[in-house]
C-alpha positions as CSV (number, residue, x, y, z in Angstrom):
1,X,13.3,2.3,-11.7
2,X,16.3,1.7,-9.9
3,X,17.5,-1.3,-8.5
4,X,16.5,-2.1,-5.0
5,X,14.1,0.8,-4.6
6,X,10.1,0.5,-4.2
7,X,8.2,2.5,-6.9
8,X,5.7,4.4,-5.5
9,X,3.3,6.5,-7.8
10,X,1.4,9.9,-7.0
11,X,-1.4,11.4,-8.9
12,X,-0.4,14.8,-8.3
13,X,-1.1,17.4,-11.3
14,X,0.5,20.0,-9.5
15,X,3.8,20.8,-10.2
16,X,4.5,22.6,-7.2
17,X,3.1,20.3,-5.0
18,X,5.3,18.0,-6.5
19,X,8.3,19.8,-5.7
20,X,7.0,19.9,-2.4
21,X,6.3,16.8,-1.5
22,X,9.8,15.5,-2.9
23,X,11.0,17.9,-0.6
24,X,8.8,17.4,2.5
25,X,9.2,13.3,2.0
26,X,13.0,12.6,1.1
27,X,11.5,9.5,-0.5
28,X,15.1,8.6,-1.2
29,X,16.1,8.3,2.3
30,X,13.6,5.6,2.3
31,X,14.2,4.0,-0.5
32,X,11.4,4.5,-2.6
33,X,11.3,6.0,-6.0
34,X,8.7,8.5,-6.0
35,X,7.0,9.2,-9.3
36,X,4.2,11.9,-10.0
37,X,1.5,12.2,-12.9
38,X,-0.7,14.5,-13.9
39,X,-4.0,12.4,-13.9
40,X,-5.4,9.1,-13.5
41,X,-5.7,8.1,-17.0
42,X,-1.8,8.4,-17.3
43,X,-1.1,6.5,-13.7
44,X,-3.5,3.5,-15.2
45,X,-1.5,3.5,-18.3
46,X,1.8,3.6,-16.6
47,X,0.3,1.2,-13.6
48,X,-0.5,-1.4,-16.5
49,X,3.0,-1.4,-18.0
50,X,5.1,-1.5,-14.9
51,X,2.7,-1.9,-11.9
52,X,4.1,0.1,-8.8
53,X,4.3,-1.2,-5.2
54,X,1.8,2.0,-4.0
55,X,-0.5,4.1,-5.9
56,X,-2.0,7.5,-4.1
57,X,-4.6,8.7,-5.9
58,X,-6.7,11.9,-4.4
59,X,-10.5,11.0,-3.7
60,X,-11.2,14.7,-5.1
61,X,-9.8,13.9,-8.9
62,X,-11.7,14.0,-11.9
63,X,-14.1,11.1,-11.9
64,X,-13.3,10.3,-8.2
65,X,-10.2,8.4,-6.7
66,X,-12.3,5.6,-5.8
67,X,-13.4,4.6,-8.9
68,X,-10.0,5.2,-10.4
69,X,-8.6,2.4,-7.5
70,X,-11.4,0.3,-8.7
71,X,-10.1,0.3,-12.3
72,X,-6.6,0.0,-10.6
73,X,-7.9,-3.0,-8.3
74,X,-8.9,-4.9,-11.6
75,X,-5.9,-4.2,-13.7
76,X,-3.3,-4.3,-11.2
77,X,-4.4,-5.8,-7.7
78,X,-0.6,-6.1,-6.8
79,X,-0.1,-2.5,-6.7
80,X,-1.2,-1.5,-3.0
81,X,-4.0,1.4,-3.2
82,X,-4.1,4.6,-0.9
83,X,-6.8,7.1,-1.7
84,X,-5.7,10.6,-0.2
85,X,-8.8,12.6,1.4
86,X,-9.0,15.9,3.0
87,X,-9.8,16.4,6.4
88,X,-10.1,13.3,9.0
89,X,-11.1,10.0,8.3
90,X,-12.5,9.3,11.7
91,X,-16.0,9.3,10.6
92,X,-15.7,8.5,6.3
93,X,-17.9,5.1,6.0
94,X,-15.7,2.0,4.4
95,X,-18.3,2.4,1.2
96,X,-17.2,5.6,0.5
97,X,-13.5,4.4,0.8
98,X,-14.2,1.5,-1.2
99,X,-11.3,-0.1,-3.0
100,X,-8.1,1.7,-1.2
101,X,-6.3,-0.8,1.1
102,X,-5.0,2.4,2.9
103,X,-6.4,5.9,3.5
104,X,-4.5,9.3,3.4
105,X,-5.8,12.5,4.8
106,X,-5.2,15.9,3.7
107,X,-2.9,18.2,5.1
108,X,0.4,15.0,4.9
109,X,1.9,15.1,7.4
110,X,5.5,13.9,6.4
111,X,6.0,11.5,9.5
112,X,2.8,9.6,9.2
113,X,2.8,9.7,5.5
114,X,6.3,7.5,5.6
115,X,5.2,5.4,8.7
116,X,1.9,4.4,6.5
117,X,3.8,3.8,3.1
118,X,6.7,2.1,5.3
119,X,4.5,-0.4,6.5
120,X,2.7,-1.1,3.5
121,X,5.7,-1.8,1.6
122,X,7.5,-4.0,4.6
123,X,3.7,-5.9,4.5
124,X,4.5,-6.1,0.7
125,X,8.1,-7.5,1.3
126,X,6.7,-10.0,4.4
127,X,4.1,-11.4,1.9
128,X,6.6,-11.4,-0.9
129,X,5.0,-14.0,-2.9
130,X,2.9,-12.6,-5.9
131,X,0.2,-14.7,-5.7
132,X,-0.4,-14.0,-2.1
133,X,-0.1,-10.4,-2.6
134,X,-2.6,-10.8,-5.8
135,X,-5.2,-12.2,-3.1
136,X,-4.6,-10.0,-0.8
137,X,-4.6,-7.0,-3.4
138,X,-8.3,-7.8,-4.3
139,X,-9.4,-7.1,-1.0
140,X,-10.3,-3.6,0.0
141,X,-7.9,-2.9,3.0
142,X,-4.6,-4.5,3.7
143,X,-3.8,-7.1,6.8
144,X,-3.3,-5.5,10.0
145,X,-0.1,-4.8,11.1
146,X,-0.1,-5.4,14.8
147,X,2.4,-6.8,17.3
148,X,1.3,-10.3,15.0
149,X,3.3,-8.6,12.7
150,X,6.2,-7.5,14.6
151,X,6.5,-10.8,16.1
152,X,6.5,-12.7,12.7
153,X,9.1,-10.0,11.4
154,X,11.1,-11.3,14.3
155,X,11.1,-15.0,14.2
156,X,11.2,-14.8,10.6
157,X,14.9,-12.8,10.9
158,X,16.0,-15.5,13.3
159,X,18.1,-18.4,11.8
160,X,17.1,-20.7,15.2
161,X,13.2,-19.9,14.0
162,X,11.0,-23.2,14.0
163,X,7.8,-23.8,11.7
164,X,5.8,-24.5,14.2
165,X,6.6,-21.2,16.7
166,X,5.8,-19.1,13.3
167,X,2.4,-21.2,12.4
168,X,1.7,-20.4,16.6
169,X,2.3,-16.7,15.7
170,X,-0.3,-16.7,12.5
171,X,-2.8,-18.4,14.5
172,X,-3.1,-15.5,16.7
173,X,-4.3,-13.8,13.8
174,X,-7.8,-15.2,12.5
175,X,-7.2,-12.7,9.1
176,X,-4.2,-13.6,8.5
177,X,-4.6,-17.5,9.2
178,X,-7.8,-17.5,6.9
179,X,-5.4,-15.7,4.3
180,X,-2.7,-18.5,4.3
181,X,-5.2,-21.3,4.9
182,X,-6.7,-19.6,1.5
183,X,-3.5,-19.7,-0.3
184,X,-2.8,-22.7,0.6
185,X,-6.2,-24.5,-0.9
């Protein structure tokens, strides 16, 4: 991987599609390195040996995408999970969605795709301590991202920032105070 950029792994058998999306996403205007595989057996494998920042794995793959992200969750609960799915979410149950932090739906659509990966890698930076993001990683959806978040993203960028204006700005945030509370025990 190079230097600097977040990896970000796609089960994606198609070759085509592959092309495609490389096309459609620019992942290097964002900084990401984009990686594709044919199935899930090879993502786990490569996941195991080098875990990436995001995994997308497609609820339709052989065996199903969630149970896939469960082995995923398991073996590597860093690695942020998205499960793609066609259609709309609106009305899928959170059972069905099971262990993906994030959910994807089918057709991407290039702008949202990047916002959602975006944001899961900035939460990934904020957090930026592996043993929070290992608790956080065995949970099935990630932290909100709020205006909690963009206020924390702002006093934690200012050099005038106090402790206590920061700890007023988790408190807001009942999940994210338990979180740190949690980490901190």
């Amino acid at each position: 991987m190079a230097p600097g950029k977040q990896k970000v792994l796609f089960i994606e058998p198609v070759e085509q599609m592959q092309k495609i999306f490389l096309a459609v996403i620019r992942p290097e205007e964002n900084g990401w390195e984009l990686q594709f595989v044919p199935d899930g057996p090879q993502a786990l494998e490569m996941n195991v040996k080098a875990p990436a920042d995001i995994l997308i794995a497609p609820e339709q793959m052989p065996g199903s995408g969630t149970s896939f992200l469960n082995e995923v969750k398991k073996k590597t609960p860093e690695t942020i999970r998205f499960l793609l799915v066609p259609g709309s979410d609106d009305n899928r149950p959170q059972a069905m969605i099971g262990p993906a932090q994030q959910v994807l739906t089918t057709p991407i659509e290039p702008i949202s795709f990047t916002e959602q990966v975006n944001k899961a890698l900035t939460l990934r930076t904020l957090i930026n301590n592996p043993e929070i993001f290992k608790l956080t990683g065995e949970g099935d959806s990630l932290p909100p991202l709020p205006r909690i978040f963009d206020q924390l993203s702002a006093k934690l960028s200012s050099v005038d920032a106090e402790i206590s204006e920061i700890a007023d700005i988790i408190s807001q945030d009942v999940v994210l105070s338990a979180k740190v509370l949690r980490t901190v025990n």
